[in-house]
C-alpha positions as CSV (number, residue, x, y, z in Angstrom):
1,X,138.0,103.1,11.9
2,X,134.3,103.4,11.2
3,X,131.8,100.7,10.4
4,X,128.4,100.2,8.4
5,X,126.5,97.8,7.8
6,X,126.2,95.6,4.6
7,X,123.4,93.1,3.7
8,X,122.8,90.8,1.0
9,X,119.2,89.5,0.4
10,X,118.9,86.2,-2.1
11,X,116.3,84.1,-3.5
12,X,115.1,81.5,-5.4
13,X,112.3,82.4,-8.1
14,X,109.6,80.0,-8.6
15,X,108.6,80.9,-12.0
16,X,111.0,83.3,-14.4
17,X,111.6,87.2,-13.3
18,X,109.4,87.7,-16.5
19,X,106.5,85.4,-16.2
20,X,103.5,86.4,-14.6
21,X,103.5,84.8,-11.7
22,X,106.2,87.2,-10.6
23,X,104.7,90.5,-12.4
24,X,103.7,91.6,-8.7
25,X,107.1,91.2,-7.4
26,X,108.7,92.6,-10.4
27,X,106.3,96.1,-10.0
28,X,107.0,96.1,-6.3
29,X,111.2,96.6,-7.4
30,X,111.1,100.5,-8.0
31,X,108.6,101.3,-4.8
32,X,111.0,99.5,-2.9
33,X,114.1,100.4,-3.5
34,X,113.2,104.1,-3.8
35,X,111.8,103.7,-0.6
36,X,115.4,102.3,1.0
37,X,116.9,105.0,-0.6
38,X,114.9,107.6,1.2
39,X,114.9,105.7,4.7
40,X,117.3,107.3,6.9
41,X,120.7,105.7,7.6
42,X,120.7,104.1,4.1
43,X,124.5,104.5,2.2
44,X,123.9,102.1,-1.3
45,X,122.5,99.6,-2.9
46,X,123.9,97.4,-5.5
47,X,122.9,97.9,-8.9
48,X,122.7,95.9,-12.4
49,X,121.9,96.7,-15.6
50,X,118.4,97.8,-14.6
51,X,117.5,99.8,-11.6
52,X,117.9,96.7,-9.4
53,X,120.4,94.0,-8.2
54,X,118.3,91.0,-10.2
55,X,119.5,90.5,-13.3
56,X,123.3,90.0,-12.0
57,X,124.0,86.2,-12.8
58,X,126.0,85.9,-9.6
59,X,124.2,82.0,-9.2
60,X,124.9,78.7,-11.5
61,X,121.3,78.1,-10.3
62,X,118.0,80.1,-10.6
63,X,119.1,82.0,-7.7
64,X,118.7,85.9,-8.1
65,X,119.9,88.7,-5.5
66,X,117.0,90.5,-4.9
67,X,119.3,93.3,-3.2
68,X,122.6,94.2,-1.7
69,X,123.3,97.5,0.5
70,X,124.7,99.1,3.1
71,X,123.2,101.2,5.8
72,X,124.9,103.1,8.9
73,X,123.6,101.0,11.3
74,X,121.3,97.5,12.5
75,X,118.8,99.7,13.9
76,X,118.3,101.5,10.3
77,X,118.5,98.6,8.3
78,X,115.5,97.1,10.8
79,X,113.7,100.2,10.8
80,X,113.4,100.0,7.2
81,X,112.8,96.0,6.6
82,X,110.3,95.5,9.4
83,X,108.4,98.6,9.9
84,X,108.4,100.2,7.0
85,X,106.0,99.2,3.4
86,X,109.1,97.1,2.6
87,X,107.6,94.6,5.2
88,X,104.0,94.2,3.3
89,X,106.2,93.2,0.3
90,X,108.6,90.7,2.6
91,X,105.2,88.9,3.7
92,X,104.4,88.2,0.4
93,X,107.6,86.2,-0.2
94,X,106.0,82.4,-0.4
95,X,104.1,83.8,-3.7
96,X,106.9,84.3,-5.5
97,X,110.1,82.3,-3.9
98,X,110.8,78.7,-3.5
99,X,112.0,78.4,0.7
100,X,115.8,78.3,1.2
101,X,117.5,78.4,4.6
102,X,119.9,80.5,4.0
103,X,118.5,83.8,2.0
104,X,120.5,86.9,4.2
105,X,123.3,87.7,5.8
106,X,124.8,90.6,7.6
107,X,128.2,92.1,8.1
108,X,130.2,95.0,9.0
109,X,132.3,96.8,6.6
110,X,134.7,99.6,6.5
111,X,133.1,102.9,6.2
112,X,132.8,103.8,2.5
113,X,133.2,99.3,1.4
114,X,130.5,98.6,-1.0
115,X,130.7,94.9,-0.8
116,X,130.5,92.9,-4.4
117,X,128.1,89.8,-5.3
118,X,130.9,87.8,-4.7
119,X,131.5,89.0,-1.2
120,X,127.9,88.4,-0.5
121,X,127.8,85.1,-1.1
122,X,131.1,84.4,0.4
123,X,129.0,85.8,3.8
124,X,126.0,83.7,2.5
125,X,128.4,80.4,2.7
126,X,130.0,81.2,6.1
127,X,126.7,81.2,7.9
128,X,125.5,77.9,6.1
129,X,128.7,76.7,7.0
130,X,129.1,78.1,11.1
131,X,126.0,79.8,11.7
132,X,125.6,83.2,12.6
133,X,129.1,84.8,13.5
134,X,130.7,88.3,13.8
135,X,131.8,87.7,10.1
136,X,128.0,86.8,9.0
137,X,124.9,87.5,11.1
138,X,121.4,87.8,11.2
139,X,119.0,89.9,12.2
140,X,118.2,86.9,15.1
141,X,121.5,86.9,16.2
142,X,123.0,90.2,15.5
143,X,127.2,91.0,16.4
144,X,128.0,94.3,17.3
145,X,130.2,96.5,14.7
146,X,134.1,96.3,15.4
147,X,134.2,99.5,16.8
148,X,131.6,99.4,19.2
149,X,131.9,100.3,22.5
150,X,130.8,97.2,25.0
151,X,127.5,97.3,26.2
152,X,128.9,96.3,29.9
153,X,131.8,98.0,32.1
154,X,135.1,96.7,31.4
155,X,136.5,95.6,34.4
156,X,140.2,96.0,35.6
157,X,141.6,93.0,37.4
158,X,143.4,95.1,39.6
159,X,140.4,96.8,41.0
C-alpha cells in the first residue's frame, strides 16, 4: 500500500471572517489555494461551500479550518508552505489569528483517503493529547510514511 500525506491547518480568528480586520486574509484565500493547487506533489484540498475550507462549522468555538489537503509527500507539502508566496501570507498570521498551540497536524493516509474535518481534528486532539506521534506530526518532528523504506541498514542478528 501507498501513502500521502494529509494536513489540517486551524485557527482562531480575531475579528469575524467578514470584518475588516480580516479583508487581507480573506483576499489572500484564492492566490493561495490556486497556488497549492499548481505546486507539485499536491493531490486535494478540502472544500466548503465557497472555494475554501472556512466556512465549514467543524468548531463549537470561533475556530475556522483555514485548510485541509493532501500532498504526495513531506518534502512537497514543505516546499510549498515554506518556500513558496504561501510563506509571506503564513508570516502575517499574528494580524489576523489569536495564538493557539495546537493549529496543524500531519498524517499519513492511504493513497486516494481524503481525510474529513472530523478526522482532522481527531489528529489535532491526539497531538495535544501525546505530542507529536506517527499518528499526528509536525513538521518539527516529522514520522516517516508506513511504507517507507528505513533510512539505516536492517541488520540480521545472525550476521
Amino acid at each position: 500500500m501507498s501513502y500521502q500525506l494529509a494536513q489540517i491547518n486551524i485557527a482562531r480568528l480575531l475579528a469575524p471572517i467578514d470584518a475588516p480586520e480580516t479583508a487581507e486574509f480573506v483576499a489572500n484565500l484564492d492566490r493561495i489555494n490556486a497556488l497549492a493547487e499548481g505546486s507539485p506533489g499536491f493531490v486535494w484540498r478540502l472544500i466548503g461551500d465557497g472555494d475554501d475550507a472556512t466556512n465549514l462549522q467543524a468548531f463549537d468555538d470561533p475556530a475556522i479550518i483555514t485548510n485541509m489537503s493532501v500532498w504526495e509527500n513531506l518534502d512537497h507539502l514543505a516546499a510549498f508552505v515554506y518556500r513558496s508566496a504561501h510563506r509571506d501570507v503564513m508570516r502575517r498570521r499574528k494580524e489576523w489569528f489569536s495564538p493557539t498551540e495546537t493549529y496543524m497536524a500531519l498524517w499519513w493516509v492511504p493513497a486516494g483517503h481524503r481525510p474529513s474535518p472530523a478526522e482532522g481534528i481527531a489528529r489535532l486532539k491526539t497531538i495535544e493529547a501525546l505530542g507529536p506521534t506517527a499518528d499526528a506530526f509536525t513538521f518539527r518532528n516529522p514520522f516517516p510514511a508506513p511504507d517507507a523504506t528505513p533510512a539505516y541498514p536492517v541488520l540480521d542478528e545472525c550476521a
